[in-house]
MOPAC internal coordinates of N, CA, C and O (Angstrom, degrees):
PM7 1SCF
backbone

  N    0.0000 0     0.00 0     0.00 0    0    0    0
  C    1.4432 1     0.00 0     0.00 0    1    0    0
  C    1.5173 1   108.58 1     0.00 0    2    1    0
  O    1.2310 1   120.70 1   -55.62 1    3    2    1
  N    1.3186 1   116.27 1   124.38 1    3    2    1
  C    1.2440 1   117.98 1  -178.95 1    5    3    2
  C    1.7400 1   110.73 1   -78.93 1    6    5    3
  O    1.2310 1   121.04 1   -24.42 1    7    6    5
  N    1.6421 1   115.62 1   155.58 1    7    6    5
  C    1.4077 1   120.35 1  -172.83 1    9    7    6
  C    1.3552 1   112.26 1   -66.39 1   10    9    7
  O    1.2310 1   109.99 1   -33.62 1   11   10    9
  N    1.0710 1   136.39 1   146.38 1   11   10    9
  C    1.6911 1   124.53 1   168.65 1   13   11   10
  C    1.7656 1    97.58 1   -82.47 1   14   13   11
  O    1.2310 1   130.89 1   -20.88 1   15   14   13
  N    1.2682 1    96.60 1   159.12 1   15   14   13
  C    1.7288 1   107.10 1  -177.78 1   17   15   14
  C    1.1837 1   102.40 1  -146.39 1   18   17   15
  O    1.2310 1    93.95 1   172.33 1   19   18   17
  N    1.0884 1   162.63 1    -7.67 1   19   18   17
  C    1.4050 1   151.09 1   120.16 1   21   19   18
  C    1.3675 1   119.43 1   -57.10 1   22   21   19
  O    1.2310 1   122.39 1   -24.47 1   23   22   21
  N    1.0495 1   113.02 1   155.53 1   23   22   21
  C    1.9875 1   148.90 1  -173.34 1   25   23   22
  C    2.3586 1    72.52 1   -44.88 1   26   25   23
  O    1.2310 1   137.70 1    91.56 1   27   26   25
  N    1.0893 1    83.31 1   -88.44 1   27   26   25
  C    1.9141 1   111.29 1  -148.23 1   29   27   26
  C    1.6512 1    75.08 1   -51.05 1   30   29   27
  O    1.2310 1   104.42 1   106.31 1   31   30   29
  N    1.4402 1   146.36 1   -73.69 1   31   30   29
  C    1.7417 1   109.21 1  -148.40 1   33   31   30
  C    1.7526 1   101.73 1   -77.12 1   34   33   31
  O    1.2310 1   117.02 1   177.76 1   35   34   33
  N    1.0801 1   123.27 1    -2.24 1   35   34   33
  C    1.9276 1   127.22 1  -170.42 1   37   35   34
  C    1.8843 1    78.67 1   -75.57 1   38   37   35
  O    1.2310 1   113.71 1   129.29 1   39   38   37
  N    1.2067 1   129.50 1   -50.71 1   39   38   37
  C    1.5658 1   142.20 1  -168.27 1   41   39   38
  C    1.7996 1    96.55 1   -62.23 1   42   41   39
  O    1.2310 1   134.69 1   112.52 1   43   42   41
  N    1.0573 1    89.19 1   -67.48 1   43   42   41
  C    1.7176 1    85.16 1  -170.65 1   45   43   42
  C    1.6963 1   114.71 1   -66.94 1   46   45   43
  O    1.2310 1   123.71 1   153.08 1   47   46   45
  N    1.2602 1   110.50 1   -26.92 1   47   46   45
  C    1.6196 1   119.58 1   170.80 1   49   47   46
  C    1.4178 1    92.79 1   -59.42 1   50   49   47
  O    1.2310 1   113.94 1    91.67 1   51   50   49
  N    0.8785 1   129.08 1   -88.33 1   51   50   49
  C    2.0224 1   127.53 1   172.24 1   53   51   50
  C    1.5609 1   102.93 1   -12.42 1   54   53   51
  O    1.2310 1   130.24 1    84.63 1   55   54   53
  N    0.8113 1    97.86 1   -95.37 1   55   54   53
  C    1.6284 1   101.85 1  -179.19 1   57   55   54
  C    1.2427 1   114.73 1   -39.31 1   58   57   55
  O    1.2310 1   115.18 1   153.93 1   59   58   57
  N    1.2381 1   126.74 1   -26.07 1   59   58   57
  C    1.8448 1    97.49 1   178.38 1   61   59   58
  C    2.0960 1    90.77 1   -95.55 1   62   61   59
  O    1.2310 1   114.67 1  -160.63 1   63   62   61
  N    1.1582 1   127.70 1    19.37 1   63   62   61
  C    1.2329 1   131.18 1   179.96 1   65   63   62
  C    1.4608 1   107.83 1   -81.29 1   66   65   63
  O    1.2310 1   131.89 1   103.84 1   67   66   65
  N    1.5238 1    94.65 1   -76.16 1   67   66   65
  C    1.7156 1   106.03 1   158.07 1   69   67   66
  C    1.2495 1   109.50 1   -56.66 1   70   69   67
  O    1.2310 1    99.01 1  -131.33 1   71   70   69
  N    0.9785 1   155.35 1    48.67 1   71   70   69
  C    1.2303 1   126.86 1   123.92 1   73   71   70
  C    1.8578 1   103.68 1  -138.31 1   74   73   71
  O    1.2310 1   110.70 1  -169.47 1   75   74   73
  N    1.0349 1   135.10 1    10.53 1   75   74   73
  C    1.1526 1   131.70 1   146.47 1   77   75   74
  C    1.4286 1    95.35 1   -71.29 1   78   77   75
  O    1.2310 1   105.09 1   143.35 1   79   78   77
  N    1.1646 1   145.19 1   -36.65 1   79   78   77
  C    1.7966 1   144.69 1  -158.99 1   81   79   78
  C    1.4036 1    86.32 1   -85.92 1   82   81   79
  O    1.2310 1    98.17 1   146.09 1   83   82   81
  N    1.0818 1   156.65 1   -33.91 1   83   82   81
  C    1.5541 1   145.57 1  -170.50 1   85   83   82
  C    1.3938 1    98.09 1  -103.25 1   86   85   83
  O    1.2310 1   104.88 1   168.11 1   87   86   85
  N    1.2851 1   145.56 1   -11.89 1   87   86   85
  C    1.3501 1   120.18 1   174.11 1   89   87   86
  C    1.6597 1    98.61 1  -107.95 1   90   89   87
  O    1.2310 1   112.23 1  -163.25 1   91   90   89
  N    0.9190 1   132.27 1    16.75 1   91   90   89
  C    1.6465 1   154.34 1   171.79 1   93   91   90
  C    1.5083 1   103.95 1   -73.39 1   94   93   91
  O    1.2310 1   132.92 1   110.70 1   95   94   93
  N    1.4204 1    92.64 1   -69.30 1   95   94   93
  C    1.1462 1   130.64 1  -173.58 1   97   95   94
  C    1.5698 1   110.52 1   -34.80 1   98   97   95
  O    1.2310 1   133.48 1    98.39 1   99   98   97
  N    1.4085 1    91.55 1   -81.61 1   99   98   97
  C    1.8831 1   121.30 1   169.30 1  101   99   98
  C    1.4682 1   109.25 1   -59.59 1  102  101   99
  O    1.2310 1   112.15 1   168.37 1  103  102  101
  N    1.5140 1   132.42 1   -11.63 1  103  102  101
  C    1.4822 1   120.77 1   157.21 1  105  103  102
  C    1.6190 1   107.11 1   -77.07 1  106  105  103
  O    1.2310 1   120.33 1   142.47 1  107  106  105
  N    1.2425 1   116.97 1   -37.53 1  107  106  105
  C    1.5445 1   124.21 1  -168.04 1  109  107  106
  C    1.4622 1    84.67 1   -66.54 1  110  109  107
  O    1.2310 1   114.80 1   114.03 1  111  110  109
  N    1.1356 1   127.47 1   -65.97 1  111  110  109
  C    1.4273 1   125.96 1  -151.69 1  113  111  110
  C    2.3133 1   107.32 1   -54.62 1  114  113  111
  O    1.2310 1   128.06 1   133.17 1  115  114  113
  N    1.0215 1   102.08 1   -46.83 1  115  114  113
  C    1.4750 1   123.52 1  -172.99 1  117  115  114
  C    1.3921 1   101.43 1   -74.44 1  118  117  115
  O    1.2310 1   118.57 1   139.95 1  119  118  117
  N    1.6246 1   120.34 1   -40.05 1  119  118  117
  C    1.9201 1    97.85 1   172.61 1  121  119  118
  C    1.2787 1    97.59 1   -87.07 1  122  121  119
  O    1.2310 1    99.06 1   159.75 1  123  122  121
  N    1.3180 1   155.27 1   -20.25 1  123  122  121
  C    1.5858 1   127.81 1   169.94 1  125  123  122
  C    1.2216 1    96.51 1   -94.78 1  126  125  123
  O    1.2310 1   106.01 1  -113.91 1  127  126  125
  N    1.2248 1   143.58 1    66.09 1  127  126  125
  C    1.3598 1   141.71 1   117.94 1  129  127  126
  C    1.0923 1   118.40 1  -114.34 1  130  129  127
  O    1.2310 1   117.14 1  -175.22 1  131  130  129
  N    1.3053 1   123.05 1     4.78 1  131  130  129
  C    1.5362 1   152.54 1  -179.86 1  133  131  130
  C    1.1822 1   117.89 1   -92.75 1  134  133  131
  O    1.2310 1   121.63 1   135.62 1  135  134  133
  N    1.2011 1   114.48 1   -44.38 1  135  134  133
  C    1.1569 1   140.61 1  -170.06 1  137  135  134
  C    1.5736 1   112.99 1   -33.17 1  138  137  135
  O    1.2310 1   128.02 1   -57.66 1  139  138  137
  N    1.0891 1   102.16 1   122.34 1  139  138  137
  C    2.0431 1    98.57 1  -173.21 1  141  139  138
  C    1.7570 1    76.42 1  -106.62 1  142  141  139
  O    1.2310 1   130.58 1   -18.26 1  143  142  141
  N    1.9597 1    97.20 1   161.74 1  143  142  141
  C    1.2660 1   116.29 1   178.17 1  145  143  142
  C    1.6121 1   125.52 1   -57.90 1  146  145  143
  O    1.2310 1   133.27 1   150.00 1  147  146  145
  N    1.3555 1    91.96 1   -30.00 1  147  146  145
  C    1.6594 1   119.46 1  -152.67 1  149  147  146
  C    1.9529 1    89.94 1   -97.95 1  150  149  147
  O    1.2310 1   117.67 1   145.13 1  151  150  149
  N    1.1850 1   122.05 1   -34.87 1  151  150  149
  C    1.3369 1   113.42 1   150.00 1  153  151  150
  C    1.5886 1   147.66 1   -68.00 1  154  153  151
  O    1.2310 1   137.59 1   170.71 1  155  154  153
  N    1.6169 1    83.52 1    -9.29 1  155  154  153
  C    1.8185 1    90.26 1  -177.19 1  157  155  154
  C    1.3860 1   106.91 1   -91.85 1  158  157  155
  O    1.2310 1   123.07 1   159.15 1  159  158  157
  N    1.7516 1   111.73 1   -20.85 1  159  158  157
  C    1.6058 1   131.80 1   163.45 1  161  159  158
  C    1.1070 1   119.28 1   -52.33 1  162  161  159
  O    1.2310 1   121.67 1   131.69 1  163  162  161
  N    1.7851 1   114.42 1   -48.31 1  163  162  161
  C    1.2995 1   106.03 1  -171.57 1  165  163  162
  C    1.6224 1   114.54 1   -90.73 1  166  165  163
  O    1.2310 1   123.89 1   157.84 1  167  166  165
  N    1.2957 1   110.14 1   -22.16 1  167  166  165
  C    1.9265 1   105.21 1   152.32 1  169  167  166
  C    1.2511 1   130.72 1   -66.70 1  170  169  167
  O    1.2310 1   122.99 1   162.13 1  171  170  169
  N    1.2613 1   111.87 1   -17.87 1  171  170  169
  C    1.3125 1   116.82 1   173.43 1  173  171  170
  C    1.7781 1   121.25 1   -75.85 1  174  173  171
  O    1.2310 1   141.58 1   149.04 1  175  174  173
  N    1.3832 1    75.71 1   -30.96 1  175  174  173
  C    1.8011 1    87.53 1  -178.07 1  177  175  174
  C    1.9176 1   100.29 1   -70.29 1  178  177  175
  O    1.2310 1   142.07 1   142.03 1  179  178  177
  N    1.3502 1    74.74 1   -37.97 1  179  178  177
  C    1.8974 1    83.10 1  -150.34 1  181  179  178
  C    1.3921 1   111.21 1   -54.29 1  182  181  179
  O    1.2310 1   123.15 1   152.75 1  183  182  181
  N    1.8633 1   111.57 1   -27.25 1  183  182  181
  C    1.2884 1   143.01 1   165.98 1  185  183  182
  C    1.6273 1   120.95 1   -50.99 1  186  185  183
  O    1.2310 1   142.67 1   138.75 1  187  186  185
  N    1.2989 1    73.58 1   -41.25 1  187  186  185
  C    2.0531 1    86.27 1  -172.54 1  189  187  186
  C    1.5824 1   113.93 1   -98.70 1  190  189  187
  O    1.2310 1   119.89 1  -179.19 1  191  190  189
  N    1.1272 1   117.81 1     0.81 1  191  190  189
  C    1.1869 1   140.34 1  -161.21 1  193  191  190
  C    1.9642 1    98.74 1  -103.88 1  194  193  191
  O    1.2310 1   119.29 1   163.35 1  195  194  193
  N    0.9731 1   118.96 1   -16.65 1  195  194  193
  C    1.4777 1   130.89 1  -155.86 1  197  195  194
  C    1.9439 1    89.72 1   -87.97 1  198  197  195
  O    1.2310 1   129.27 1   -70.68 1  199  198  197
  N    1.2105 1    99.75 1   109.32 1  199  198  197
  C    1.8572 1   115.35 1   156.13 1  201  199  198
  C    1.9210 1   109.17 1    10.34 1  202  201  199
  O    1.2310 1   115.06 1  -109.98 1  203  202  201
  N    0.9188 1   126.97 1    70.02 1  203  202  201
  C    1.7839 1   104.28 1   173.93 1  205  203  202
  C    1.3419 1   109.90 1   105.00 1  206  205  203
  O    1.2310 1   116.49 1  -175.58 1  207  206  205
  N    1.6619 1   124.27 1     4.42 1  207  206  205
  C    1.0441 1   119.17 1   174.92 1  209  207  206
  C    1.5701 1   121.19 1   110.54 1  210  209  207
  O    1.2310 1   109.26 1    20.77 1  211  210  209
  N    1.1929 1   137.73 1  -159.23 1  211  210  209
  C    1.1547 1   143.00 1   170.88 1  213  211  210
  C    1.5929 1   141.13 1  -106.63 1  214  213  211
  O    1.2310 1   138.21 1   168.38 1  215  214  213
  N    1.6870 1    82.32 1   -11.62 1  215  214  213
  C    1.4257 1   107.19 1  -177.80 1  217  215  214
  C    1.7257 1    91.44 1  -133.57 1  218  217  215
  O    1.2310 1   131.70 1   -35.73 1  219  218  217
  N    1.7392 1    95.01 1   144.27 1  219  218  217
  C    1.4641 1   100.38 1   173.14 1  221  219  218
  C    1.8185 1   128.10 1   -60.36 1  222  221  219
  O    1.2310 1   117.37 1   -96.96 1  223  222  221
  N    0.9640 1   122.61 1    83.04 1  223  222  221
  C    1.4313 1   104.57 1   178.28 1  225  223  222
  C    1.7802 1   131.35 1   -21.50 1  226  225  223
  O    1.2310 1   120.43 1   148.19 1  227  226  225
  N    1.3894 1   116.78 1   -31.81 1  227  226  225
  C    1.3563 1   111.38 1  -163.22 1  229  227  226
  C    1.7485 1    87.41 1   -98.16 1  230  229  227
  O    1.2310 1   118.08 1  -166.79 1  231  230  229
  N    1.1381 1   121.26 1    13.21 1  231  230  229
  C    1.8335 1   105.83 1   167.87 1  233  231  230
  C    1.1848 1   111.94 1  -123.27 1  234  233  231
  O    1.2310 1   133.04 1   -29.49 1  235  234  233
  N    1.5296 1    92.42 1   150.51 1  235  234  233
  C    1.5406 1   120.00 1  -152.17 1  237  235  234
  C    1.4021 1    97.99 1   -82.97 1  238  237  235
  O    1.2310 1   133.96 1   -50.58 1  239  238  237
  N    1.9071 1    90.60 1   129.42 1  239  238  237
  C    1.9343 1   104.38 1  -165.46 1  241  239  238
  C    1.9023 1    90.80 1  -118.05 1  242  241  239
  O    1.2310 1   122.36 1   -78.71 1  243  242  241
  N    0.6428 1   113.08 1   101.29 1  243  242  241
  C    1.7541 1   148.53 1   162.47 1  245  243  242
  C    1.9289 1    99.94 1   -16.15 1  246  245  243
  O    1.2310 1   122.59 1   118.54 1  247  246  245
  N    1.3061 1   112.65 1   -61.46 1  247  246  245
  C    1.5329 1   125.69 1   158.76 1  249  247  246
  C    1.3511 1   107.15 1   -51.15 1  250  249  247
  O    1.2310 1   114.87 1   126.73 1  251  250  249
  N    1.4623 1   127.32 1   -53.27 1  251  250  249
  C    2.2174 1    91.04 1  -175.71 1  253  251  250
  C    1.4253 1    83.32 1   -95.64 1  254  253  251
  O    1.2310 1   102.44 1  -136.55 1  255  254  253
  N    1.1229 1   149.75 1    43.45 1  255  254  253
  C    1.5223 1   124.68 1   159.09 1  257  255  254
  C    1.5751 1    92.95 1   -99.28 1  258  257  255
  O    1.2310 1   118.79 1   134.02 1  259  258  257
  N    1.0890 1   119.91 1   -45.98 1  259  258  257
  C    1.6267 1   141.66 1   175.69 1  261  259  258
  C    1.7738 1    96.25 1   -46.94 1  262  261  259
  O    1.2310 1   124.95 1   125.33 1  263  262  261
  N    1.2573 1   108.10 1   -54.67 1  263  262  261
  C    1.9720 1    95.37 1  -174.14 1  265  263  262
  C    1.0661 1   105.49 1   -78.05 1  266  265  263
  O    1.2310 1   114.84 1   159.39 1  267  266  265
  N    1.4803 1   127.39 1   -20.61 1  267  266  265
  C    1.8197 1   118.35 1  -163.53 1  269  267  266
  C    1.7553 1    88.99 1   -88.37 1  270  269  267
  O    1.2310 1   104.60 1  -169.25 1  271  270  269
  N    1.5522 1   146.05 1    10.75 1  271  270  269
  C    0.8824 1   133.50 1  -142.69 1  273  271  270
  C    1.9725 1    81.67 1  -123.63 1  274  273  271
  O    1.2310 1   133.64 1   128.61 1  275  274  273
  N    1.3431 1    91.23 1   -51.39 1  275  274  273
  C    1.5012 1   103.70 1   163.60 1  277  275  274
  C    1.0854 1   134.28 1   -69.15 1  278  277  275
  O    1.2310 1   121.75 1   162.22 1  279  278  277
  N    1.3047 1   114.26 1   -17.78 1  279  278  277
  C    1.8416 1   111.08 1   152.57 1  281  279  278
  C    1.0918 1   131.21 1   -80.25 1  282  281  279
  O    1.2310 1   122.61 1   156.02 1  283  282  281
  N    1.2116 1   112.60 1   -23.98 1  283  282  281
  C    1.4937 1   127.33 1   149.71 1  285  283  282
  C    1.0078 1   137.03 1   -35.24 1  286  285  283
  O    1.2310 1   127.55 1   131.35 1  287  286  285
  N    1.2843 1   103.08 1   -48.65 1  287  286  285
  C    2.1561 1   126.47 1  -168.78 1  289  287  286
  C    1.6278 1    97.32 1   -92.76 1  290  289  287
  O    1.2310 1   127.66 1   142.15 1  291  290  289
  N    1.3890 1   102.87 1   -37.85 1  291  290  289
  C    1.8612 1   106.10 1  -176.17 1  293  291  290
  C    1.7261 1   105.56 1   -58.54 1  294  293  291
  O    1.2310 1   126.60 1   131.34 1  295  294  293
  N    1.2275 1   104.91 1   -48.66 1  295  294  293
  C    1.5351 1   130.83 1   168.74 1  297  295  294
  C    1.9484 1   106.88 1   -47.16 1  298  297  295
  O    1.2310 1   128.70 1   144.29 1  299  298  297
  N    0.6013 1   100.84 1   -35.71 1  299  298  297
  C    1.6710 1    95.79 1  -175.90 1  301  299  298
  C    1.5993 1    99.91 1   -83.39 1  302  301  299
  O    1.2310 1   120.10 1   180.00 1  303  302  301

């Protein structure tokens, strides 16, 4: 998608933003109210099921940098 560079397509680029973001929105909202039990199982699985977990192991998670910071200080 090319950038808009005038006033009027920078305006209409916005506008077709918001409103792809509200019908986004209202799809998210309508499949989890949809949501059967036996489907939230099989995404869930399908989620947890993924190589190494769900979260990347080699990126830096803020919470154990935060406890190893405190075992440290407990340690002194």
């Amino acid at each position: 998608m090319k950038m808009a560079t005038i006033p009027e397509e920078q305006r209409q680029w916005m506008q077709e933003w918001r409103e792809t973001a509200i019908f986004l929105d209202e799809m998210r909202r309508y499949e989890l109210a949809h949501l059967t039990p036996e489907q939230a199982r099989r995404d869930a699985a399908s989620v947890l099921s993924i190589p190494g977990g769900w979260r990347n192991p080699e990126a830096v998670c803020g919470l154990i940098e935060q406890q190893a910071v405190f075992r440290r200080l407990r340690g002194k």
